[in-house]
C-alpha positions as CSV (number, residue, x, y, z in Angstrom):
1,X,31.5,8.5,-24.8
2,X,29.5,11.5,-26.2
3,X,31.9,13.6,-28.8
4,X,31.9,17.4,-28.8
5,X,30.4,17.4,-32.1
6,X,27.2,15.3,-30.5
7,X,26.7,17.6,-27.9
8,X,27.0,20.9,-30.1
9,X,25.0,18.9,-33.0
10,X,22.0,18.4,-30.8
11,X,22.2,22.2,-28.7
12,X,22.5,23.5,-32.2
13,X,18.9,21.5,-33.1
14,X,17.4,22.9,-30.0
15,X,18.7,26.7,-30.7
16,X,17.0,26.4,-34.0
17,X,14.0,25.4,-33.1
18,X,13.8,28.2,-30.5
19,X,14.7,30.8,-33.3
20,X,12.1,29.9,-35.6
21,X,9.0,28.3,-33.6
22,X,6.8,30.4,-31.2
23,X,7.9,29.6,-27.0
24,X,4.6,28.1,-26.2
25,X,6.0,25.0,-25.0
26,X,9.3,24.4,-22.4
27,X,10.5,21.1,-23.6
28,X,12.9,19.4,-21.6
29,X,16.6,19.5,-23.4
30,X,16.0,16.1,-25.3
31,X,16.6,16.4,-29.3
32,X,14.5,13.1,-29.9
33,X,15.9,11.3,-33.1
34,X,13.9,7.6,-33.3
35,X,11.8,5.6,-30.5
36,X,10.6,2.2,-30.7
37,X,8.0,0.8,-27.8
38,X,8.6,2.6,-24.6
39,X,12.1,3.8,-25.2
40,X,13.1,7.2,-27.0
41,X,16.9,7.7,-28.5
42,X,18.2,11.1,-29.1
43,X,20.8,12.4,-31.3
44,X,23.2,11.5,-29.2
45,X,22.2,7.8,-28.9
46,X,21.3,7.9,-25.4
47,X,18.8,5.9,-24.7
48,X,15.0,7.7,-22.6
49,X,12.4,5.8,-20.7
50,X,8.9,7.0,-22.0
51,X,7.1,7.8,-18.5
52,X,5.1,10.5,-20.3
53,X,3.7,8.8,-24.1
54,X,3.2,12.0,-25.5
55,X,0.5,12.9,-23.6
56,X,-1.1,9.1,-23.6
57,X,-1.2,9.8,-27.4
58,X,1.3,7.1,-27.7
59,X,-0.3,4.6,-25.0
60,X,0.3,1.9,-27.9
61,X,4.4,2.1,-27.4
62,X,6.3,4.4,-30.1
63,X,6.3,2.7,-34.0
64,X,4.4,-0.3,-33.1
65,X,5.0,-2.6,-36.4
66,X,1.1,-3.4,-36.6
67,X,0.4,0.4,-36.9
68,X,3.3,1.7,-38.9
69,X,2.4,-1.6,-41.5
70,X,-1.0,-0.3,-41.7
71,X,-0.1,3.6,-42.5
72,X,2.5,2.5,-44.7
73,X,0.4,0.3,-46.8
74,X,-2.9,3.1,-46.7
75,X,-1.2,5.8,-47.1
76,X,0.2,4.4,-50.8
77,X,-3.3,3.2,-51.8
78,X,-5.9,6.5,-50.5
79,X,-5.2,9.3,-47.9
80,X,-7.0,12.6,-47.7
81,X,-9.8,13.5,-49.8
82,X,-12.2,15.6,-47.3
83,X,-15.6,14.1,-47.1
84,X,-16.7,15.6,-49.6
85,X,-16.4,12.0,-51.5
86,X,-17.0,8.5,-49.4
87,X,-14.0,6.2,-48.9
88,X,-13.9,2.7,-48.2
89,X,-11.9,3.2,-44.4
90,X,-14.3,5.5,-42.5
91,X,-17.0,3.5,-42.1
92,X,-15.0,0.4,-40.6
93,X,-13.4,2.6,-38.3
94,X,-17.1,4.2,-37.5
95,X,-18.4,0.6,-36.8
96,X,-15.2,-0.5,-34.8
97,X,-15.6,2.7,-32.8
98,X,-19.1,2.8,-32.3
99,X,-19.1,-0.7,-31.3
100,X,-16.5,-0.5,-28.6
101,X,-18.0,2.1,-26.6
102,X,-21.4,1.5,-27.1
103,X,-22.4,5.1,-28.5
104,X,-24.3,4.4,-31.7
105,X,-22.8,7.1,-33.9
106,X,-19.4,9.2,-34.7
107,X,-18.6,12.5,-36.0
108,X,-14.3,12.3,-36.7
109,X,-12.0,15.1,-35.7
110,X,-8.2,15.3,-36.0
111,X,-7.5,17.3,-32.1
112,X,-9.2,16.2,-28.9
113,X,-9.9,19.7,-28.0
114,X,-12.1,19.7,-31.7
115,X,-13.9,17.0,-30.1
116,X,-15.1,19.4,-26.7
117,X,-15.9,22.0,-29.3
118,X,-17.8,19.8,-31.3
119,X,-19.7,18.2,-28.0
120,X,-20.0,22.1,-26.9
121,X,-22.0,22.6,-30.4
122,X,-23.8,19.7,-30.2
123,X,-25.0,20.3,-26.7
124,X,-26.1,23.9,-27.3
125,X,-27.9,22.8,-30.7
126,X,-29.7,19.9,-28.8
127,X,-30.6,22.5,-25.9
128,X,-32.3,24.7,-28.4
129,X,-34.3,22.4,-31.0
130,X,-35.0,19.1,-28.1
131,X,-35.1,20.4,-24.9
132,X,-36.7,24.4,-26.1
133,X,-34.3,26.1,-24.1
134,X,-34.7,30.1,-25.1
135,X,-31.8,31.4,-28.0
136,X,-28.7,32.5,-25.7
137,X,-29.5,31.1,-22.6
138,X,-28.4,27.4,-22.7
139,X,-25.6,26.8,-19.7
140,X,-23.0,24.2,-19.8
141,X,-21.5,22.8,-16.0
142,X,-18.0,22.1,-15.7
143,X,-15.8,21.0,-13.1
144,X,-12.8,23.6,-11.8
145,X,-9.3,22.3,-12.5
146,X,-10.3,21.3,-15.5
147,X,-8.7,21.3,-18.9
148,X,-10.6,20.3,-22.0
149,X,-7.9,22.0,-24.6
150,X,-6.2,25.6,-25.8
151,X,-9.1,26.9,-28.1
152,X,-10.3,30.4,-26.5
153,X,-13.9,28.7,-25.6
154,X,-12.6,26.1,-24.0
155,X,-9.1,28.3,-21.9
156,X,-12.6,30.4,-21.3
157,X,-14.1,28.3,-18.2
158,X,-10.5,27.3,-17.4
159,X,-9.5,27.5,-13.8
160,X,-5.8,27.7,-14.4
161,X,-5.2,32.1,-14.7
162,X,-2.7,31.8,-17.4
163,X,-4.4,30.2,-19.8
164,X,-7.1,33.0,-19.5
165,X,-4.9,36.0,-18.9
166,X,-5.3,38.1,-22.2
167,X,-7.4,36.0,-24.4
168,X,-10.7,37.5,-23.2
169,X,-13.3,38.2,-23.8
170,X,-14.4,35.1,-23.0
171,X,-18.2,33.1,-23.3
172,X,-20.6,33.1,-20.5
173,X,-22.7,30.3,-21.2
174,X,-20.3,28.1,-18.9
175,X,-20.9,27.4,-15.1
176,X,-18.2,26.2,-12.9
177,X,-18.5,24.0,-9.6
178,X,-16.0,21.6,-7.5
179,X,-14.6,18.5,-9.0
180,X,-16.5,15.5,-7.5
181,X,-19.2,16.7,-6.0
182,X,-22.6,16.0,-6.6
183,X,-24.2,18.2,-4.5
184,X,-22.8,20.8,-6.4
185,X,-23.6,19.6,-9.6
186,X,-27.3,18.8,-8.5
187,X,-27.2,22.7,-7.2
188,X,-26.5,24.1,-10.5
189,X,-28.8,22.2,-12.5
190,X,-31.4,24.2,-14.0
191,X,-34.3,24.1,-16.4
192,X,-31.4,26.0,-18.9
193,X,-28.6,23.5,-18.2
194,X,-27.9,21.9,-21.6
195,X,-25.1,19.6,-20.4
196,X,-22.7,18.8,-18.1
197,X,-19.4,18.4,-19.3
198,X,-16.4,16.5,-17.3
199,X,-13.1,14.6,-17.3
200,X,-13.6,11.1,-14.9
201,X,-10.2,12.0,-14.3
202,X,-8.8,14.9,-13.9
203,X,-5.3,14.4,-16.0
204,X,-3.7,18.4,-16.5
205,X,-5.1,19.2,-13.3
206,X,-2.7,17.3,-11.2
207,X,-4.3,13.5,-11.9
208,X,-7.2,14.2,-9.5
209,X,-9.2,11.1,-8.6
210,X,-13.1,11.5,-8.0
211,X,-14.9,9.7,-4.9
212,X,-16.1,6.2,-5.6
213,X,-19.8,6.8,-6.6
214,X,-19.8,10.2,-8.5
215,X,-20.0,8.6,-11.8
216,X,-23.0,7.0,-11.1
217,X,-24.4,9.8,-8.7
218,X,-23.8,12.1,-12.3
219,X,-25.3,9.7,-14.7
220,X,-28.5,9.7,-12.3
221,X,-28.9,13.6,-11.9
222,X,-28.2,14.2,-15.7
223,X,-31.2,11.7,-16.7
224,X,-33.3,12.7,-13.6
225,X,-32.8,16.7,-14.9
226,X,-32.6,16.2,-18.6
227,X,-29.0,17.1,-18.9
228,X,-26.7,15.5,-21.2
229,X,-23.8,13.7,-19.7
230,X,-20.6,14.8,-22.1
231,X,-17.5,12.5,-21.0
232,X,-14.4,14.7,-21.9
233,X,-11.8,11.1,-22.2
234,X,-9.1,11.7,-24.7
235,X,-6.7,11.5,-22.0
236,X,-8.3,8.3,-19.4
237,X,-10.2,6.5,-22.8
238,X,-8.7,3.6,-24.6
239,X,-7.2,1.6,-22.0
240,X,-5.1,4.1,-20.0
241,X,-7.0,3.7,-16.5
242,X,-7.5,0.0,-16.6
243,X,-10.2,-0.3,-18.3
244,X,-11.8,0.8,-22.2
245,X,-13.2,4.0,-20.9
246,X,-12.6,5.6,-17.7
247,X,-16.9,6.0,-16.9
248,X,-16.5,2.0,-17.5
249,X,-15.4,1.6,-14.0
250,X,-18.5,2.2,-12.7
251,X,-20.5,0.7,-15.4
252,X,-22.2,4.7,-16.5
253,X,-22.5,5.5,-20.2
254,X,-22.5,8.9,-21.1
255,X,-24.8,10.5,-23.6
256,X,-21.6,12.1,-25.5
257,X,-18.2,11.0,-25.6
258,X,-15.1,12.7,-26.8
259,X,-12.2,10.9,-27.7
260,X,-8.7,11.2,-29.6
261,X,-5.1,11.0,-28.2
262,X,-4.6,7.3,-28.0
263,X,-6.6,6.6,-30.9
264,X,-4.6,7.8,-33.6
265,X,-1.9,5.4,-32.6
266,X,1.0,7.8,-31.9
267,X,1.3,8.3,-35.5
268,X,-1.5,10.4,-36.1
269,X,-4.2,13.3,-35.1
270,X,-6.9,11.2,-34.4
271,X,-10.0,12.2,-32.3
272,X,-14.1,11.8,-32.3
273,X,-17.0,12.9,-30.5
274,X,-19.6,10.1,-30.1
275,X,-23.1,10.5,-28.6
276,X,-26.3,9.2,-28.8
277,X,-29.1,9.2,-32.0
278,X,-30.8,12.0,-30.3
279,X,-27.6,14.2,-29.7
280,X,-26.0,13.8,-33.0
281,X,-29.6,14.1,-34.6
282,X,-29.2,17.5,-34.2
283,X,-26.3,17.9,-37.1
284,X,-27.3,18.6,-40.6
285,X,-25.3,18.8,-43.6
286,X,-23.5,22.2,-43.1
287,X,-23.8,22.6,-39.5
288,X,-19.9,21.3,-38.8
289,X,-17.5,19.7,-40.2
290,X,-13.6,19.2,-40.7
291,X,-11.4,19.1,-43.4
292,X,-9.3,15.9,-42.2
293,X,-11.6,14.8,-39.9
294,X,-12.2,11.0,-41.0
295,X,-9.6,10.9,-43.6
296,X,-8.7,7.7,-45.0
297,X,-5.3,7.8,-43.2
298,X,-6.7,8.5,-40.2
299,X,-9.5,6.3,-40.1
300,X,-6.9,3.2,-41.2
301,X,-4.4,3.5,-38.3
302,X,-7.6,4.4,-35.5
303,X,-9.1,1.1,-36.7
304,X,-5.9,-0.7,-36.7
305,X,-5.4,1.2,-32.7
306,X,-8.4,0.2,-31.6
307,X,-7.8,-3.6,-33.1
308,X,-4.2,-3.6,-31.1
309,X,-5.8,-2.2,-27.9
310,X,-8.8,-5.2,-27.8
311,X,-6.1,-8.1,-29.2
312,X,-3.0,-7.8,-26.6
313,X,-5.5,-6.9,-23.9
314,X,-4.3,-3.4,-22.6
315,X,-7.0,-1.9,-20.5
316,X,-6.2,-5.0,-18.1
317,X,-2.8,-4.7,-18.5
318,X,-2.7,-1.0,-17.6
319,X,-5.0,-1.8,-14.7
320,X,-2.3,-4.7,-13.5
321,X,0.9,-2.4,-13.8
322,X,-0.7,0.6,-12.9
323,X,-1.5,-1.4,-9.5
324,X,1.5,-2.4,-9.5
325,X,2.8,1.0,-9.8
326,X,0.8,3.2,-7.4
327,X,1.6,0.6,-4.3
328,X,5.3,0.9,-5.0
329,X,5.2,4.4,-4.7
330,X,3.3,4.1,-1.7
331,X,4.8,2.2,0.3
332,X,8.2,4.1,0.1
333,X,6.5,6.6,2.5
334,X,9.0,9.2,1.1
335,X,9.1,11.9,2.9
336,X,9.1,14.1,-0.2
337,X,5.8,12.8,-1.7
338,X,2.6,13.9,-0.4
339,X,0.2,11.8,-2.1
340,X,0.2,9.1,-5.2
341,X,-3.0,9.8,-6.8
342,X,-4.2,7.6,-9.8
343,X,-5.7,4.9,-11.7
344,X,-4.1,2.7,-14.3
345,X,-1.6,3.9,-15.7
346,X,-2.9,7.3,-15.5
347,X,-0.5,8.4,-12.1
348,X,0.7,11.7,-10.5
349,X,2.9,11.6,-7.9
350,X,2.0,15.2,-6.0
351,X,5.3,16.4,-4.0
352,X,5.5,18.5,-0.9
353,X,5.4,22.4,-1.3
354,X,8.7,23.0,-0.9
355,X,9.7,20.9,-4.1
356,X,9.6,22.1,-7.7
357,X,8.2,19.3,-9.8
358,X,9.8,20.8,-12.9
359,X,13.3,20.4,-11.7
360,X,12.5,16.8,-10.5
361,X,11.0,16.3,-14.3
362,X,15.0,17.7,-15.5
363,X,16.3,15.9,-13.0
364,X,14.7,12.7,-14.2
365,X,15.7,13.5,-17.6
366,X,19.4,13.8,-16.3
367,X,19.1,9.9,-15.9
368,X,17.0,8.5,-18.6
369,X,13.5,8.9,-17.6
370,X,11.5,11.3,-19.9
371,X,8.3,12.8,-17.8
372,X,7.0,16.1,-17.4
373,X,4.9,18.3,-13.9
374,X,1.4,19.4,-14.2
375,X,-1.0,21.4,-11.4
376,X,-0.3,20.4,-7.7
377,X,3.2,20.6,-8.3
378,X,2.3,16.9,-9.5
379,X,5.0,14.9,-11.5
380,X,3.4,12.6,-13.8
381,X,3.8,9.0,-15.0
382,X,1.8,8.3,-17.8
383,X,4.0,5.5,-19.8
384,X,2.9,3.6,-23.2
385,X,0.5,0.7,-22.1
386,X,3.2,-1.8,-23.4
387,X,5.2,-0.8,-20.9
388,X,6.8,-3.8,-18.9
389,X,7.7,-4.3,-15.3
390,X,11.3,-4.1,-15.1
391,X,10.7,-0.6,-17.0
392,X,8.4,0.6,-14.5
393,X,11.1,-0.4,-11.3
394,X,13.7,1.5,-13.5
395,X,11.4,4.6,-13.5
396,X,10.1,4.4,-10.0
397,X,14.2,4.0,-9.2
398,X,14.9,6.9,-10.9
399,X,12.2,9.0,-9.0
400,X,13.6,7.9,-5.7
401,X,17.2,8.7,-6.5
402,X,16.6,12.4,-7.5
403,X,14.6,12.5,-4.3
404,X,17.1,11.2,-2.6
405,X,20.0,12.8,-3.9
406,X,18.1,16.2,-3.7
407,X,18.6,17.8,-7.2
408,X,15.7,19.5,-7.0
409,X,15.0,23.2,-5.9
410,X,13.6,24.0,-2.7
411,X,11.1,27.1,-2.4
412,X,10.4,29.0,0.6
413,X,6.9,27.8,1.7
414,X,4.1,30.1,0.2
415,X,2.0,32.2,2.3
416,X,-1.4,31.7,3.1
């Protein structure tokens, strides 16, 4: 039975935290106190099932012991230093990387979007100095829907209005076309195109699937046109669509990779771009750089991620339960879902128009499932990759009842 003094103890912890840190986020009314695998307590002791994983940056399961034993032990021996010295973790976790993805060399971050800017710079400095495109005319491609991160070059070619409205004024140097389509991709290719930059799934922008094929149709027009191929996957890498990397399922490599999320284990910022000799030939000592980027810490638990990720198998396992998943959801037929969209265990179940997906997300809450909306009035689940399948019915159960039960809000239909 929860006391008073548990229920004032934990609204008091969320009125603090809205007196003193800025509103740019609308968290659901969870005071999160300790989490172990895929299962969140608060400070009430009520127990949460993890259907969202931070964002897949915990896709390993909250405190994994293999992760928390390696920060423990590094962070007593060596953490930051900047890289203004060598330290004996980097380059382990550069050769574990570079060797799992098959991109010969890294340049480590701390936030995914500091990997897209870093690709962005890279692409723009390779445009100018290997492919002689004119100062101030290189052109990047990107997809609409997108979202590559917050930083103001990046909200710039964002399709979503709010994340543009007053941040202005804003780059030109980006062109948008449709998600998946190749046609319009080969159609905006010019001899000023320095790259084409892309998520293989689209994950903020409602979990949006591409038709079988583009990969490859992309891979072939960027090599055919001399544009690089920039993979945006620090949400789908690492395991969460089923397999390593998301272009994996259609055998493509990209000629830069971004990374991060997953990789610093849940514990920490972790992120990298990755590309090819040529690309990342184009950096010089002085050109970029980051303060934590490829700290000791960092580099310690990555390496120690990337070990868990390749020893208890998860890209298969998030392809078996993400399967497993998708068809449960689909065969309900409920008449409040319009489409399950998704690979892995990377899925968005899109509702009908007349549903709020962020009162189903508060809804789900209300009974032990923590998730959260994005675009398409799409509800997400996006759970650790240790995630089991009795956890997965309870979930999927959960869903179903708030549909059911309807505690959600219903909105008039919008006008055309």
């Amino acid at each position: 039975m929860r006391s008073e003094s548990d229920i004032l103890r934990s609204a008091r912890y969320i009125e603090r935290e809205d007196s003193t840190c800025a509103r740019n986020y609308a968290p659901l009314p969870v005071v999160a106190s300790h989490a172990r695998g895929c299962k969140i307590w608060d400070t009430e002791e009520r127990c949460y099932l993890d259907m969202m994983s931070g964002y897949s940056a915990v896709s390993l399961g909250h405190a994994h012991p293999r992760l928390v034993a390696a920060l423990c032990e590094q962070a007593a021996k060596l953490a930051v230093t900047s890289r203004a010295v060598y330290s004996d973790q980097l380059a382990p976790f550069a050769e574990s990387l570079t060797a799992l993805v098959g991109l010969p060399r890294m340049l480590p971050v701390n936030s995914g979007v500091e990997a897209v800017e870093t690709a962005i710079k890279a692409a723009r400095k390779w445009a100018a100095v290997v492919k002689n495109v004119p100062e101030g005319r290189a052109r990047i491609v990107v997809c609409e829907n997108n979202f590559h991160g917050r930083t103001t070059t990046v909200v710039g070619f964002s399709s979503h209005a709010q994340y543009r409205s007053g941040f202005g004024p804003f780059d030109s140097g980006f062109v948008t076309i449709p998600f998946g389509d190749a046609n319009a991709l080969e159609g905006a290719l010019t001899s000023d195109t320095a790259a084409f930059l892309f998520e293989p799934i689209q994950g903020e922008g409602g979990i949006n699937v591409p038709p079988s094929g583009w990969l490859r149709a992309v891979r072939e027009l960027c090599s055919r046109h001399r544009v690089l191929m920039l993979a945006d996957e620090v949400q789908t890498g690492l395991g969460r669509t089923g397999a390593m990397l998301a272009c994996d399922h259609e055998e493509v490599k990209p000629d830069g990779l971004c990374l991060g999320k997953a990789l610093g284990g849940g514990l920490l910022p972790v992120s990298a771009f990755l590309a090819s000799e040529e690309l990342m030939g184009v950096f010089h000592p002085g050109d970029h750089g980051s303060t934590f980027g490829g700290n000791a810490l960092a580099a310690r638990v990555a390496r120690e991620a990337l070990a868990v990720l390749v020893d208890e198998d998860l890209p298969r396992r998030a392809d078996m339960l993400g399967n497993y998943a998708i068809s449960k959801l689909r065969a309900r037929r409920h008449p409040c879902i319009a489409e399950v969209r998704g690979r892995g265990l990377l899925v968005g179940v899109e509702l009908v128009p007349q549903l709020a997906a962020a009162d189903v997300a508060l809804a789900l809450a209300r009974r032990g499932v923590i998730t959260k909306d994005t675009h398409r009035n799409t509800v997400r689940l996006t759970p650790p990759l240790v995630v089991d399948y009795s956890e997965l019915d309870y979930a999927i159960k959960a869903l179903f009842r708030v549909l059911d039960d309807g505690l959600v809000h219903v909105r008039p239909p919008q006008a055309a």
